[in-house]
Every structure is written in C-alpha cells, then in structure tokens.
C-alpha positions as CSV (number, residue, x, y, z in Angstrom):
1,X,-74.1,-5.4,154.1
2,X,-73.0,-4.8,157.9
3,X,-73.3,-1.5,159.4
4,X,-72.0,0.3,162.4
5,X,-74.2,3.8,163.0
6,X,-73.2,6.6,164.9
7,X,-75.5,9.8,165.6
8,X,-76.3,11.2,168.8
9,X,-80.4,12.6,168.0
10,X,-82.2,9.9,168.5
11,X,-84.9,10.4,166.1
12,X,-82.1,11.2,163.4
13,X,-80.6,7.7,164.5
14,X,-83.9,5.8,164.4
15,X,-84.8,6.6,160.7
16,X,-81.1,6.4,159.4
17,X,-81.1,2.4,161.0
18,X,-85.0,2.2,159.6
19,X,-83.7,3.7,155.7
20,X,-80.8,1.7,155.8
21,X,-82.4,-1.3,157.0
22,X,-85.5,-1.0,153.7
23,X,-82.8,-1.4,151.6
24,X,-81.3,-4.5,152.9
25,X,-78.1,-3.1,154.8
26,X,-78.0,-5.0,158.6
27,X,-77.3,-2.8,161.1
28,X,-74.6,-4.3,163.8
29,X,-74.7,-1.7,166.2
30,X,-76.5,1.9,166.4
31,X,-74.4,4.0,168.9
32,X,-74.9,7.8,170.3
33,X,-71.0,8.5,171.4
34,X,-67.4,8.4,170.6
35,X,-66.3,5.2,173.0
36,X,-69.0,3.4,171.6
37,X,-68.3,3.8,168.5
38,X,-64.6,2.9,168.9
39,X,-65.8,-0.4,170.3
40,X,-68.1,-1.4,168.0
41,X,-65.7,-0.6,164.6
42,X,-63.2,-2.5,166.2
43,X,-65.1,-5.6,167.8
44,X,-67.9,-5.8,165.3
45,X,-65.4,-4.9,161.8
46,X,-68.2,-3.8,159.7
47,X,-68.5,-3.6,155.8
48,X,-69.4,0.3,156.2
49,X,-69.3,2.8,159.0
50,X,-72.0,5.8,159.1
51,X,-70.8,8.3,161.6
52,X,-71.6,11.6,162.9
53,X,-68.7,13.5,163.4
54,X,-69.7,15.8,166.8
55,X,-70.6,13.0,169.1
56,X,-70.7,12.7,173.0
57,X,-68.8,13.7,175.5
58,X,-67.2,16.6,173.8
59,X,-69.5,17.2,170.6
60,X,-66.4,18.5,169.2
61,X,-64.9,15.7,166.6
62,X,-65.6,12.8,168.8
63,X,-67.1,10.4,165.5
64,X,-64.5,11.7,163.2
65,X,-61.4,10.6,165.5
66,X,-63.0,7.1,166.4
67,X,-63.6,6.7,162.7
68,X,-59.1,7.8,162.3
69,X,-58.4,5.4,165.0
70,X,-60.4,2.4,164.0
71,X,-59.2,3.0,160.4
72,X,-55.4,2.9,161.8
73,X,-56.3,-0.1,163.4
74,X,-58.5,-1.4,160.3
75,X,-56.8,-0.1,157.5
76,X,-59.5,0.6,154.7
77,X,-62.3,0.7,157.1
78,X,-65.1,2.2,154.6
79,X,-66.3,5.6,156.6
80,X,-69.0,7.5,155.3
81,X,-68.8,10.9,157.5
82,X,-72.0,13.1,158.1
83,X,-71.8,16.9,159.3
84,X,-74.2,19.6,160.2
85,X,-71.8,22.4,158.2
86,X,-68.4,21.6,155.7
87,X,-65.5,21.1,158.3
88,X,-62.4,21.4,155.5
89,X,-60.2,20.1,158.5
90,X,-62.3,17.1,158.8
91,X,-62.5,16.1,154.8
92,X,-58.6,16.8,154.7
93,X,-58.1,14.2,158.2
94,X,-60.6,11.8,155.8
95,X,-58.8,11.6,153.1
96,X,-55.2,12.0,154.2
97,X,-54.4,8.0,153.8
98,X,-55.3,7.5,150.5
99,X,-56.6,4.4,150.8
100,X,-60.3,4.9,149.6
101,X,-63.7,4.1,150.8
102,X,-64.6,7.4,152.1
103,X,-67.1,10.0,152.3
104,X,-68.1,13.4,153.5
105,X,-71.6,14.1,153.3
106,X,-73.7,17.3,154.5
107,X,-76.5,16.0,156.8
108,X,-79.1,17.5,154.3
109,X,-78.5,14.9,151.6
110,X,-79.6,12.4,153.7
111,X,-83.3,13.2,153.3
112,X,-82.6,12.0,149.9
113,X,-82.9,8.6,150.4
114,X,-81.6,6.9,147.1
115,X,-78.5,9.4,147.1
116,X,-77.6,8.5,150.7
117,X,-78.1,4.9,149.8
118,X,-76.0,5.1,147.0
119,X,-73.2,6.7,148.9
120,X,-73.1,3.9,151.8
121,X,-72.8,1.4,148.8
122,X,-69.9,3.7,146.7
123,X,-68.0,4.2,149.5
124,X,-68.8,0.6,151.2
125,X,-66.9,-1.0,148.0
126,X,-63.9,1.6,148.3
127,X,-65.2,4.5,145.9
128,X,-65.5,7.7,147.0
129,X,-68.8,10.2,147.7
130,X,-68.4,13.9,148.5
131,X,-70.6,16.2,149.2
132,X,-70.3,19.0,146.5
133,X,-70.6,21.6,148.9
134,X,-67.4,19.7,151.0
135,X,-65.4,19.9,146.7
136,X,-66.1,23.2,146.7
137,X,-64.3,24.4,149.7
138,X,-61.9,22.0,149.8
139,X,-61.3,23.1,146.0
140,X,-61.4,26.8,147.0
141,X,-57.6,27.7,146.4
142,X,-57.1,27.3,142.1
143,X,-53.5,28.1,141.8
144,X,-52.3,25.3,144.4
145,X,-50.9,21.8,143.0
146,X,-52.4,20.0,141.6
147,X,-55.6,22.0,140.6
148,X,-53.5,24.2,138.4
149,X,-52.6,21.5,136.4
150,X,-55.4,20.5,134.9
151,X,-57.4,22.1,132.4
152,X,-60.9,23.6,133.2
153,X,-63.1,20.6,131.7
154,X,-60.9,18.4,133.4
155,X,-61.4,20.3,136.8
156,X,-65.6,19.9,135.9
157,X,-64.9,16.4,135.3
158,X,-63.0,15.5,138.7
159,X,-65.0,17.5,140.8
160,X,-67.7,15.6,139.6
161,X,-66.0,11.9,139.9
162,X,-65.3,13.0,143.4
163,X,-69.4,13.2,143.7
164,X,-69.0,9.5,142.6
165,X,-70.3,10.3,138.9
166,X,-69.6,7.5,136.4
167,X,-68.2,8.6,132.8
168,X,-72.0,8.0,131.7
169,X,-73.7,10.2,134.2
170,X,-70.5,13.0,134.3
171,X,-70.6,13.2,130.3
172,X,-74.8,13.9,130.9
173,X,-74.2,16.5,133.3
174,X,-71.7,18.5,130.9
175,X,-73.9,17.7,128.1
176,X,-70.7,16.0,125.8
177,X,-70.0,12.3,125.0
178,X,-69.2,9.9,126.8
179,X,-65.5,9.3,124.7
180,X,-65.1,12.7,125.5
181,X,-65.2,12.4,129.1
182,X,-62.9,9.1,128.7
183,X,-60.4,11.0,127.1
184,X,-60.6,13.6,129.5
185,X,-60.5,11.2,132.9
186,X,-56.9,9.6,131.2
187,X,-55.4,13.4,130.7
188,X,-56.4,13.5,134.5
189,X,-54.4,9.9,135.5
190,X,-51.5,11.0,133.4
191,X,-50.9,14.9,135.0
192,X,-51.5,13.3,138.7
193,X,-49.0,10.6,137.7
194,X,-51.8,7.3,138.4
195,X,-50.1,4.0,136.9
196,X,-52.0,1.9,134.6
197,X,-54.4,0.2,137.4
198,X,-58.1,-1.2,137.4
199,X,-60.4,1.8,136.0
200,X,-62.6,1.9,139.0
201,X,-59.4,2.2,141.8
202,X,-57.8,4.5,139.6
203,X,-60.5,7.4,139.8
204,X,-60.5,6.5,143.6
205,X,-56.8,7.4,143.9
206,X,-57.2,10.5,141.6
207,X,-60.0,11.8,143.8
208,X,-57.8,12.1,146.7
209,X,-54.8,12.2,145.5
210,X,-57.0,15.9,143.7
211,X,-59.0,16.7,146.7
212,X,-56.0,15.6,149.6
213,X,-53.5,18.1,148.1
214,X,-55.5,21.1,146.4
C-alpha cells in the first residue's frame, strides 16, 4: 500500500516511515512541509496520506489545507490527520465532504503501533478512525441535530463505530450481543435517513453524516 508522509520532527518522521514500512505499507514520499506535501499527493496519488496538520512555513494548518486541496483535486483521497491537541475546526474541515476515508488521530496513539496500523488500513479502504478524544469534543453539544435523535445506546454505539469498532468488537465493549448492536446500528441508518447501501459504506456515511453536523 503506497504512502505519502508528512511530519516536520524528524525523528517522529523516521520511525512513522520505519513502523509503516515493518508492516508492508511503501512509503512514496516522506515530506517535512506544506508545498511538499501538495506535490507529492498530487504527482505521486497515493493509496493513503499520513499528515501532520502544523507543518512548515506557518506551523499553523499547513498539512490540514494541503490534505483539503489535494482531496478537491482527488476526490476521496484517504487522509489520516495527526495532531498534538483536538482542533474541532480541523475534524469538522475533515469531514465536511462526506466522502469517507478519513481520520483524526491524537499524536499519542501512534505509540501504539497495531492501533495506528489499523487506522492507516480503515481509513486507507474508505472507513473512518477517530480519535475518541476528537468524538468527544466534536460530540460535546447533546441537544443539536442529529445527536438528539438518537437514543443513549445508540449514541454509545456510534461514537464507537466512529472509533472504527466492528458490531463484534462494539457489542464486547458494551458487554451485549452482537444482534443487539445490529439492531441498534439499523435504528441509527433509519433516524439519519442512510438508504439501503453496502453495510460497510453505510456506517461510513453515518459516522459523518453524526459527527459533520452534531
């Protein structure tokens, strides 16, 4: 699977191309700024895109809006964000499309290897992987649509498909069944209005369609 990196610390650069290259990903380019980055999504058109989002010259959201523009450019471009604190501007910019294959993840998660792993693959295929943390926030208003619709298991259960949970692993967490969690991930597709659609794409486009307009 073909990467582009972006991360401005070079020793934080080094071991994310060294992880990501022990578990078979090929890394296309490993860049330290915003132009560069720019270059490589659009030249290079990788399978996944790992980007800080403060990158040179202005360390303010340099990664984030290379990763926008590429995407506009690219449409579906899988981005898998990384950030030093939760930015709710930045998840909202993320997820505004709709279109899947995205992520937000707080730079502390990467020290655990098989979870940062796991959510290059997830959102390298078009799923989704959230930091809970980044949920959270972006989840921290209740009575605005369409969080008030939905029940508070069903809330448990969507904040944890954002995380990229399958029913298995969500209905282990909650300690229920795993029919139960079915049942409650179609009353979520019916209340945010999903047509009938391939399971998988379906909990992609309830994610954001949950976490874009909460």
């Amino acid at each position: 699977m073909r990467v582009v990196l972006a991360e401005d610390l070079f020793l934080l650069r080094d071991g994310l191309v060294r992880l990501l290259e022990a578990h078979d990903f090929e890394i296309v380019a490993a860049v330290d700024n915003g132009p560069d980055l720019l270059d490589a999504l659009l030249n290079l058109r990788p399978e996944v895109a790992v980007v800080d989002v403060r990158l040179p010259p202005t360390f303010s959201d340099e990664g984030l809006r290379a990763a926008l523009k590429a995407r506009e450019q690219i449409p579906g471009l899988p981005v898998l964000v990384l950030s030093q604190h939760v930015e709710q501007l930045y998840a909202r910019e993320l997820l505004a499309d709709g279109s899947g294959g995205v992520g937000y993840l707080l730079k502390d998660r990467v020290f655990d290897a098989a979870q940062f792993v796991e959510a290059v693959r997830r959102v390298a295929v078009g799923g989704t992987a959230m930091d809970p943390q980044v949920i959270s926030q972006l989840l921290s208003h209740p009575s605005n649509e369409p969080a008030a619709t939905l029940a508070p298991r069903e809330r448990q259960v969507m904040e944890l498909m954002a995380e990229g949970r399958s029913n298995a692993a969500i209905a282990q967490r909650l300690n229920v069944t795993e029919r139960a969690i079915a049942k409650h991930t179609s009353n979520i597709f019916a209340k945010l209005n999903l047509p009938p659609s391939d399971d998988d794409n379906r909990r992609v486009l309830a994610v954001l369609a949950y976490l874009n307009r909460s």
